[in-house]
DSSP file (Angstrom, degrees, kcal/mol; ACC not computed):
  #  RESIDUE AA STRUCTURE BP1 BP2  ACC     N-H-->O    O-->H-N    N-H-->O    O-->H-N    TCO  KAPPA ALPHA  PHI   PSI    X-CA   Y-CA   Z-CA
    1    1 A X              0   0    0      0, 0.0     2,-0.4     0, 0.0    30,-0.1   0.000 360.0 360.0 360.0 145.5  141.5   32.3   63.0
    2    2 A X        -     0   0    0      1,-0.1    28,-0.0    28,-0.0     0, 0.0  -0.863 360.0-104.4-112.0 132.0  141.7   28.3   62.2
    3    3 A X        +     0   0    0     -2,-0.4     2,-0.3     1,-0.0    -1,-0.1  -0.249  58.0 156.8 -46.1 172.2  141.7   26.7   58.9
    4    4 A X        -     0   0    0      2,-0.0     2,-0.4     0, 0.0    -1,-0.0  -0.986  36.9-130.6-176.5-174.3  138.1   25.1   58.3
    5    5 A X        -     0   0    0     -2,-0.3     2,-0.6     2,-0.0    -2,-0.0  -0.824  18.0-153.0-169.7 118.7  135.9   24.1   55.8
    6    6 A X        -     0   0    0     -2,-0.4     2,-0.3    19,-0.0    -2,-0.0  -0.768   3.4-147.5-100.6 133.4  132.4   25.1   55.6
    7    7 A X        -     0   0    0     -2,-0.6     2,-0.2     2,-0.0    -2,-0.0  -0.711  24.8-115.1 -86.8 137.6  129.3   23.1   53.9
    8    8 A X        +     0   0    0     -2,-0.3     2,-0.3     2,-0.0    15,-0.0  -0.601  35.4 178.4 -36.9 125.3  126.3   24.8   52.3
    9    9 A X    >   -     0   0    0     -2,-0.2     3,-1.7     0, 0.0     4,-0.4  -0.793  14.1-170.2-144.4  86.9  123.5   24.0   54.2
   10   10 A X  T 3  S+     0   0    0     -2,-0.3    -2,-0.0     1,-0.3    13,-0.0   0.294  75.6  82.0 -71.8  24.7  120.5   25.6   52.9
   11   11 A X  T 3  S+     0   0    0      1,-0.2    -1,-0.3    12,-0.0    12,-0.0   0.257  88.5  65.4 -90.9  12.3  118.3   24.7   55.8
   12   12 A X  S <  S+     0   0    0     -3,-1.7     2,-0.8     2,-0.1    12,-0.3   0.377  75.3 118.1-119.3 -28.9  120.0   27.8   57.2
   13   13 A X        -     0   0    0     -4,-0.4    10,-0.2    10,-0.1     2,-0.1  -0.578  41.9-165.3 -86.4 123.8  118.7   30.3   55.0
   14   14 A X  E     -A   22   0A   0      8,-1.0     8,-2.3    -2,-0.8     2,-0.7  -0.317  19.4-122.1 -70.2 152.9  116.7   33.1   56.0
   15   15 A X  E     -A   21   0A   0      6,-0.3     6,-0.1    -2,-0.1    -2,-0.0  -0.847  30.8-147.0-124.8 102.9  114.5   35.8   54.5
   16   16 A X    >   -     0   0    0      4,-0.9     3,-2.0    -2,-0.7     4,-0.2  -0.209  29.5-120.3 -72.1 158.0  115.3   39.4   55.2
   17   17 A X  T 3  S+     0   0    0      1,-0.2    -1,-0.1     2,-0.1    -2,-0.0   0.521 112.5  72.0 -62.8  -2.2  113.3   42.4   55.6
   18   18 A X  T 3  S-     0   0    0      2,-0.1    30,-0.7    30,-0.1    -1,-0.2   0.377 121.7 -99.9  32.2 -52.7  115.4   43.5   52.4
   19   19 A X  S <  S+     0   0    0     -3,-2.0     2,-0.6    28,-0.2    23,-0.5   0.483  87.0  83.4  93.1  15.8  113.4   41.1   50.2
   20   20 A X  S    S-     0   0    0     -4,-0.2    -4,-0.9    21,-0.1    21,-0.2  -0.878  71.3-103.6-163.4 167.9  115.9   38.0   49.9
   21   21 A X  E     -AB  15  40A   0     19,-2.6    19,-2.1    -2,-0.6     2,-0.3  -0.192  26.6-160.3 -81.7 151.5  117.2   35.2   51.3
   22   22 A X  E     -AB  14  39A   0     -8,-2.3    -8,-1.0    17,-0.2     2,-0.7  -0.937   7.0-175.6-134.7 129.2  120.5   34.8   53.0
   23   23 A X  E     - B   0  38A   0     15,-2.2     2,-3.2    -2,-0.3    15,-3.1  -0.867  25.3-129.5-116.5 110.6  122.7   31.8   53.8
   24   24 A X  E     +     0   0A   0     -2,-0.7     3,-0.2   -12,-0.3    13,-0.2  -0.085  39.9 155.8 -18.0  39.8  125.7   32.1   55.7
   25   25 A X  E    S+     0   0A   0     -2,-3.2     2,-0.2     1,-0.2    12,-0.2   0.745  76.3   3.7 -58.3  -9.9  128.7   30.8   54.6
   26   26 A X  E     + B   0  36A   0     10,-0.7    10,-2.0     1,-0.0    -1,-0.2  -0.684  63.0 129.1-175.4  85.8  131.2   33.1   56.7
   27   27 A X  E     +     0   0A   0     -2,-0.2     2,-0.3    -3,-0.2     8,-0.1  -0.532  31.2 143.4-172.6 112.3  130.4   35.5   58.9
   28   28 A X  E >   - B   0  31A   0      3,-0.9     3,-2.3     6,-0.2     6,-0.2  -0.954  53.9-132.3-162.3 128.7  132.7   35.0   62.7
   29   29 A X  T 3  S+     0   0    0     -2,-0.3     3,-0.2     1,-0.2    -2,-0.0  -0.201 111.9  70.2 -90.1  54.0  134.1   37.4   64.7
   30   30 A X  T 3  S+     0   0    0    -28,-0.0    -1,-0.2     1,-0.0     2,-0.1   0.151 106.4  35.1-106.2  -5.7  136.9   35.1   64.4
   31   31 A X  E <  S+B   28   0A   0     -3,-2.3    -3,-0.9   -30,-0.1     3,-0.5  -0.813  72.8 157.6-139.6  77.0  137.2   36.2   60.7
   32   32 A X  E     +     0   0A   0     -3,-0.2    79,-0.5     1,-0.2    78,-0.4   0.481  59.2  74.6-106.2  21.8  136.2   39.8   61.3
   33   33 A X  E    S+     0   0A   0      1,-0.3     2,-0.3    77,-0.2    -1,-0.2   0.401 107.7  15.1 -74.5  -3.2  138.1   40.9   57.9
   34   34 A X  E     -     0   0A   0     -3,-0.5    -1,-0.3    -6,-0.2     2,-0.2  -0.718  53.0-166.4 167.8 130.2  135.4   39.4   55.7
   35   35 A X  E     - C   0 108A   0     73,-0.7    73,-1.4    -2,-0.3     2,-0.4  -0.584  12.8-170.5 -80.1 137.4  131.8   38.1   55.5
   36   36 A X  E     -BC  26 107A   0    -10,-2.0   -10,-0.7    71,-0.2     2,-0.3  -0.828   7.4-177.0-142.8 133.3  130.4   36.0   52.4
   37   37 A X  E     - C   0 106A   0     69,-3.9     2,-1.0    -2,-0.4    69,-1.0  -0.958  28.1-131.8-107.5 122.4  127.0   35.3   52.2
   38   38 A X  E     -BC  23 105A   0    -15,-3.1   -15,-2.2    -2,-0.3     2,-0.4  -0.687  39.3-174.1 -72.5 118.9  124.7   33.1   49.4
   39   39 A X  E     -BC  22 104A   0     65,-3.1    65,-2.3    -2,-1.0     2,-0.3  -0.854   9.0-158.0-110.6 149.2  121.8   35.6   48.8
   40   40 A X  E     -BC  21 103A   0    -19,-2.1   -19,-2.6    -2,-0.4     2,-0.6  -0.950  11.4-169.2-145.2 139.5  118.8   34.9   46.7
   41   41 A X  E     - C   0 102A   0     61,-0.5    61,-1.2    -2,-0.3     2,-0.3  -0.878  22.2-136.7-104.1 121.1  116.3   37.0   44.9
   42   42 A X    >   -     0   0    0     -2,-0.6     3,-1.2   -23,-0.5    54,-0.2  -0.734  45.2 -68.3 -74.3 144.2  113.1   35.4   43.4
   43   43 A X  T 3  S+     0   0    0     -2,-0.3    -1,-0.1     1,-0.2    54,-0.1   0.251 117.4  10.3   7.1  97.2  111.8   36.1   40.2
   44   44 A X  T 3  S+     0   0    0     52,-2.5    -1,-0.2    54,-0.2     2,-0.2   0.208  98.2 136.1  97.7 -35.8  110.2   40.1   39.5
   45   45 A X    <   -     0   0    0     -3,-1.2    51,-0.9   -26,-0.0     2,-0.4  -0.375  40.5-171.6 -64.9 128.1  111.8   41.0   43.0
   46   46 A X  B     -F   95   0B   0     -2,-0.2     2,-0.3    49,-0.2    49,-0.2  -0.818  21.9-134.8-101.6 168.9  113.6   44.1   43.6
   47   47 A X        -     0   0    0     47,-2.2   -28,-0.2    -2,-0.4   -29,-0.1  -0.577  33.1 -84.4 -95.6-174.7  115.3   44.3   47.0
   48   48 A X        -     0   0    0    -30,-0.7     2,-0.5    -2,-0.3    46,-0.2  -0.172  48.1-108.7 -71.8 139.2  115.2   47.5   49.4
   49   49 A X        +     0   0    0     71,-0.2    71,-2.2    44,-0.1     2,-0.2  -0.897  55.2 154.3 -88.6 123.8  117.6   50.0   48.7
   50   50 A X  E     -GH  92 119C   0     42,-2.3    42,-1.6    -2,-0.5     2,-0.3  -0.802  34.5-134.9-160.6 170.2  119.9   50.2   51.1
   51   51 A X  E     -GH  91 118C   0     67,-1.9    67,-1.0    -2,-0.2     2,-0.5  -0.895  21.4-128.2-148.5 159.2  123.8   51.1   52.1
   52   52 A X  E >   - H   0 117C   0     38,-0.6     3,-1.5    35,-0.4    37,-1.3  -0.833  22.4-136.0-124.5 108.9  126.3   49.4   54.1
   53   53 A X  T 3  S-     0   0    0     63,-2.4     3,-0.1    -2,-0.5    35,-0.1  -0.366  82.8 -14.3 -64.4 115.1  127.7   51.6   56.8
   54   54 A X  T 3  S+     0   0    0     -2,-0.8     2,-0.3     1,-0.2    -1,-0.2   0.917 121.7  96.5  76.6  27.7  132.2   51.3   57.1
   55   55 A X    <   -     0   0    0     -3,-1.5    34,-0.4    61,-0.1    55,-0.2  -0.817  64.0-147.9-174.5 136.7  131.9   47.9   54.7
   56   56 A X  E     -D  109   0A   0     53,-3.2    53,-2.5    -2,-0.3     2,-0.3  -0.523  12.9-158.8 -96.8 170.5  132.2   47.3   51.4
   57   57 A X  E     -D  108   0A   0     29,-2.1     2,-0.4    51,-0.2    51,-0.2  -0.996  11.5-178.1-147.3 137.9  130.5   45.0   49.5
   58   58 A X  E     -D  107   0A   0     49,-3.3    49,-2.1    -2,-0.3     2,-0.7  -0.984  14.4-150.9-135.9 146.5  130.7   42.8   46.0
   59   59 A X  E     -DE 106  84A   0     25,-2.1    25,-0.5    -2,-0.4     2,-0.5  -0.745   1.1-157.8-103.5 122.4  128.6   40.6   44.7
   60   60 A X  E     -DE 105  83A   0     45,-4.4    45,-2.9    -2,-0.7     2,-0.6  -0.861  30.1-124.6-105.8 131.7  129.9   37.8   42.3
   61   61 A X  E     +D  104   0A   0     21,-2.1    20,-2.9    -2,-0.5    43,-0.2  -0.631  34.3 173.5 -64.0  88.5  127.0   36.6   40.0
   62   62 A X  E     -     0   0A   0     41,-0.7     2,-0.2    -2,-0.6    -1,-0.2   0.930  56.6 -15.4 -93.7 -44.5  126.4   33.0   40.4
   63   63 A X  E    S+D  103   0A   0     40,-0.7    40,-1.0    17,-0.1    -1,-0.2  -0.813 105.0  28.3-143.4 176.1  123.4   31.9   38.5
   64   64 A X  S    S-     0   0    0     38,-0.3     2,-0.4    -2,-0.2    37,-0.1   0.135  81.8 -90.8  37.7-147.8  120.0   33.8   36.7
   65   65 A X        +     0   0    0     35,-0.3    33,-1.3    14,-0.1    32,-1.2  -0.997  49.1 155.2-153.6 140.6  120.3   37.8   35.3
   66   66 A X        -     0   0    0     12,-0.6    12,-0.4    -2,-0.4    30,-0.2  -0.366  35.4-100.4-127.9-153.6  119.7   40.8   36.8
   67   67 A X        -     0   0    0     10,-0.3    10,-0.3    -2,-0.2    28,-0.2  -0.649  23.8-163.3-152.2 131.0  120.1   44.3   37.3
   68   68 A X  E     -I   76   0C   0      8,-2.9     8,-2.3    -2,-0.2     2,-0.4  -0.525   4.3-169.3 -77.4 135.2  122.2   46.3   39.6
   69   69 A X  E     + J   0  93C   0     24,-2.1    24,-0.8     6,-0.2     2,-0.4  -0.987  12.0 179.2-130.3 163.1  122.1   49.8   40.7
   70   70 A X  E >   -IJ  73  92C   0      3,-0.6     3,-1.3    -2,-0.4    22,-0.2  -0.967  52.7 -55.1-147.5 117.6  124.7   51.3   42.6
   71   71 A X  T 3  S-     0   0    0     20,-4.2    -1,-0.0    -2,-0.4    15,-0.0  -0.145 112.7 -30.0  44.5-124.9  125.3   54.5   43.9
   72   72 A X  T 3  S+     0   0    0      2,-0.1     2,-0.2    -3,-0.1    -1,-0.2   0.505 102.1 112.1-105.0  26.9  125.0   56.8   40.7
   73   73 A X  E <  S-I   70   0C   0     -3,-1.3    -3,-0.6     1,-0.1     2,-0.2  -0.417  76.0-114.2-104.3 142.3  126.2   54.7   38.2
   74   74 A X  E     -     0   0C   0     -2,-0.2    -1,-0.1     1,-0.2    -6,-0.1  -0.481  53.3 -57.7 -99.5 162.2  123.2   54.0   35.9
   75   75 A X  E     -     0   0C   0     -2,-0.2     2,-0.4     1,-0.1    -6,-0.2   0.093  45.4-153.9 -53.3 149.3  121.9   50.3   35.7
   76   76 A X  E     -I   68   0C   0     -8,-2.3    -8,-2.9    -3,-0.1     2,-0.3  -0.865  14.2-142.9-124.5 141.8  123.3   47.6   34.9
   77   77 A X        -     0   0    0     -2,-0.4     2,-0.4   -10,-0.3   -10,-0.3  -0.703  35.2-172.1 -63.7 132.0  122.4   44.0   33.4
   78   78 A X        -     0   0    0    -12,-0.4   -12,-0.6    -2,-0.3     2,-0.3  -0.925   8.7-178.4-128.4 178.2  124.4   41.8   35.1
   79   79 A X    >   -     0   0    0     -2,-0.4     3,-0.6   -14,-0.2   -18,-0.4  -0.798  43.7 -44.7-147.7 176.0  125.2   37.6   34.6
   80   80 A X  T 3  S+     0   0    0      1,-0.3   -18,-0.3    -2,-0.3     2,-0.2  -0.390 125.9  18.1 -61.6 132.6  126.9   34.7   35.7
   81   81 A X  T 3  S+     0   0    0    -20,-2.9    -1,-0.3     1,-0.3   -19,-0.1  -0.205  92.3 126.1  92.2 -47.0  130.4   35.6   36.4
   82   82 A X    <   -     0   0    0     -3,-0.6   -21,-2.1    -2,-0.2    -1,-0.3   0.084  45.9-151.0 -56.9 151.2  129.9   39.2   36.6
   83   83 A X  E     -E   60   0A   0    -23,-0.2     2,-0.5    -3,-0.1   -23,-0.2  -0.974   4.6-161.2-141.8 146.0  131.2   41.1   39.9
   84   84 A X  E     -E   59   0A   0    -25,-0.5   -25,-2.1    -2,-0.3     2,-0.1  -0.905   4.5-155.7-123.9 106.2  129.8   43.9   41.2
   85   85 A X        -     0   0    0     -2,-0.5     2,-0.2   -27,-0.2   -27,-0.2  -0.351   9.0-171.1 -88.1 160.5  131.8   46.3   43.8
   86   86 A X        -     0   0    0     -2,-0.1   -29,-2.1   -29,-0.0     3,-0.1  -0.546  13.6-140.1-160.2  82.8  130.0   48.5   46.2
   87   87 A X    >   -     0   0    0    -31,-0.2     3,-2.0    -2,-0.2   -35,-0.4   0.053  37.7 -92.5 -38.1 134.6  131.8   51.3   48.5
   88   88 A X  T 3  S+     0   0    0      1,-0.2   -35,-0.2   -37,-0.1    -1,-0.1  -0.369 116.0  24.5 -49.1 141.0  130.7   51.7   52.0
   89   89 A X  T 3  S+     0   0    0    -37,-1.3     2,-0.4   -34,-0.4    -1,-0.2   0.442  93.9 119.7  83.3   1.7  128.1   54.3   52.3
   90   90 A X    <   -     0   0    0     -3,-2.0   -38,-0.6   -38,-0.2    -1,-0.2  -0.844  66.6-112.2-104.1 145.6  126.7   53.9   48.3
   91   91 A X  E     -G   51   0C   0     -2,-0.4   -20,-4.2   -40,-0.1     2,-0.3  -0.417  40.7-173.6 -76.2 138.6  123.0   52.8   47.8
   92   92 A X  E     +GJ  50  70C   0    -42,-1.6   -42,-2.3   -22,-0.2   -22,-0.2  -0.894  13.6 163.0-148.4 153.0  122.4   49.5   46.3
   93   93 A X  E     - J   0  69C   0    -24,-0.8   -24,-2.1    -2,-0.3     2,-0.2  -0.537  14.7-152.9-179.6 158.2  119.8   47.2   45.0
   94   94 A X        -     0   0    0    -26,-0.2   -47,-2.2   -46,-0.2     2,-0.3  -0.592   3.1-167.7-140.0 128.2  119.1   44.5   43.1
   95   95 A X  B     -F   46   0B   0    -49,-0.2     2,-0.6    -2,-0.2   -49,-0.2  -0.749  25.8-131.4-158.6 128.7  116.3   42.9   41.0
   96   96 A X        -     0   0    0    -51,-0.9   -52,-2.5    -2,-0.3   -30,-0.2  -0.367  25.1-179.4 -46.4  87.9  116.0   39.6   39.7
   97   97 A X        +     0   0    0    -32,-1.2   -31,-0.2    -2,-0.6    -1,-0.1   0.955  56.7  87.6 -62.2 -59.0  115.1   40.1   35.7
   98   98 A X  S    S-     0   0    0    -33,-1.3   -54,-0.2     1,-0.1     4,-0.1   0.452  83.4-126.5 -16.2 152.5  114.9   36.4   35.2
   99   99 A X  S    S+     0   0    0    -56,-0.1     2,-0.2     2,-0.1   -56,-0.1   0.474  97.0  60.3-102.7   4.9  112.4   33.6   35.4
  100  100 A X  S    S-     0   0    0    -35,-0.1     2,-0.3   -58,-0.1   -35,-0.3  -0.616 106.5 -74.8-110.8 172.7  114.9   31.5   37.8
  101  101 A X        -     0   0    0     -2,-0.2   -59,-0.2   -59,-0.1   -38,-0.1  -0.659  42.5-137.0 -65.2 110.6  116.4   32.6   41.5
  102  102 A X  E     +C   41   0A   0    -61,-1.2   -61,-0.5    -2,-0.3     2,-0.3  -0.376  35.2 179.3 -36.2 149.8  119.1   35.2   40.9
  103  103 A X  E     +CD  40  63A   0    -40,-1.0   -40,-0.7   -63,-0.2   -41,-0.7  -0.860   9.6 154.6-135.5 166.1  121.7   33.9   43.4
  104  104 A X  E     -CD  39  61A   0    -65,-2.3   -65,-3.1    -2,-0.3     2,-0.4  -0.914  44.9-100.9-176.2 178.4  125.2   35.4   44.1
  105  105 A X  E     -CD  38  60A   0    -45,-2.9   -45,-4.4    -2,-0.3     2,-0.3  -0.930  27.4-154.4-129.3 125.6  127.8   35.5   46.9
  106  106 A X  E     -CD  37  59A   0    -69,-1.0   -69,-3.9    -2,-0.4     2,-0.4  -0.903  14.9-172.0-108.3 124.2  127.7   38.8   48.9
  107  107 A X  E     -CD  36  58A   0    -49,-2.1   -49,-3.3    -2,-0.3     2,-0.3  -0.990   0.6-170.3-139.4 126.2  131.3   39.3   50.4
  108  108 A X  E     -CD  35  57A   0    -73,-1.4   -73,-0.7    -2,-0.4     2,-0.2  -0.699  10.8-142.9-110.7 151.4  131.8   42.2   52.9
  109  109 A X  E    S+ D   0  56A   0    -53,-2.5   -53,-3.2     1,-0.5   -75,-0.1  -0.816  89.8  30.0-153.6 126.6  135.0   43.3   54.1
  110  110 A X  S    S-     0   0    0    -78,-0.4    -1,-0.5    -2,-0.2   -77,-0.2   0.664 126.8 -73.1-103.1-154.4  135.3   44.0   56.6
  111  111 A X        -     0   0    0    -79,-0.5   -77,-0.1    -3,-0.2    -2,-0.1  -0.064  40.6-122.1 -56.1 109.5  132.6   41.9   58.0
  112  112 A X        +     0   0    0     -2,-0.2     2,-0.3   -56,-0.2    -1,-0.1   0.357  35.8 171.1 -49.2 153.8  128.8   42.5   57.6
  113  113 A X    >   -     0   0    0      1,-0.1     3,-0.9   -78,-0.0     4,-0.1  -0.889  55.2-106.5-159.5 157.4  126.7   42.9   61.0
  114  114 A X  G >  S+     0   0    0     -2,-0.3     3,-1.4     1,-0.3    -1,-0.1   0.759 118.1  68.8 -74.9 -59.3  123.1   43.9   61.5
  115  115 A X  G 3  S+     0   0    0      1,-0.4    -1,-0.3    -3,-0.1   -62,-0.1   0.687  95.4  49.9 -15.2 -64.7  125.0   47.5   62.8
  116  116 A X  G <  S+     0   0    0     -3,-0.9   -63,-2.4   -64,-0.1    -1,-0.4   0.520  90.6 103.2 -88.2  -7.6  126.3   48.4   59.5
  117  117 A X  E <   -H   52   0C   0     -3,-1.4     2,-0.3   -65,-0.2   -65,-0.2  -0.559  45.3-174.2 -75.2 150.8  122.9   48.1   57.5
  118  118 A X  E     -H   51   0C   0    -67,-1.0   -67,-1.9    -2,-0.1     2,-0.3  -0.953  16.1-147.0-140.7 119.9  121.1   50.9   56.6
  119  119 A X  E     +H   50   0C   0     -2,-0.3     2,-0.4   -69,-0.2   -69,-0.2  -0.635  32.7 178.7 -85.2 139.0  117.4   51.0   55.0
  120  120 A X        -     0   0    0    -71,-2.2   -71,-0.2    -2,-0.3    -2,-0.1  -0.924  36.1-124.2-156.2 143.0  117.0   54.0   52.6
  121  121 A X              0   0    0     -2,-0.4   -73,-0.0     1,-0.1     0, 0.0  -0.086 360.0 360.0 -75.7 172.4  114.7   55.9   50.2
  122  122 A X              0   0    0    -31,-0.0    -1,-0.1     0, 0.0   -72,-0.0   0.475 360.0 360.0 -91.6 360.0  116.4   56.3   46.7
């Protein structure tokens, strides 16, 4: 690995089958201990429920309110600042409560790949 310094460039972000957008910020199999990603949820959306195979995942809350659920843990409100931990193999989704873009930073360790996703009914 080599120091660096990476810009946001939100001409880079993409819209998963999942239901929300992903920016890159990190994610090199040159850093293959850990991924972070900018996600956004629009307004009313929930995302897919879904598991991350052999990588965990947390989400740190950056702007708008939501609510999490995560594995069997019953739902949660969450906010700016708030962090959310997420074992490999536990069912997760997300939904944007709010009348603004939910955003947060999704950070995998060790690093997310297409591989390790899994779509799943609840």
């Amino acid at each position: 690995m080599k120091a660096d310094v990476r810009k946001l460039n939100l001409s880079d972000e993409f819209h998963t089958e999942e239901k929300c957008f992903i920016t890159e910020l990190s994610n090199t199999s040159n850093d293959p201990v850990v991924s972070i990603a900018r996600a956004r949820v629009e307004p009313g959306v929930t995302t897919a429920w879904h598991r991350l195979k052999g990588t965990v995942e947390r989400y740190v809350i950056i702007s708008g309110t939501g609510l999490v659920e995560v594995g069997d843990l019953p739902a949660k409100s969450v906010h700016p600042g708030d962090a959310v931990i997420i074992p490999a193999m536990c069912r997760q989704r997300i939904t944007n409560t709010g009348s603004e873009n939910l955003i947060f930073l999704a950070i995998c360790s060790p690093r997310f790949t297409v591989d390790c996703y899994e779509e799943i009914d609840a």
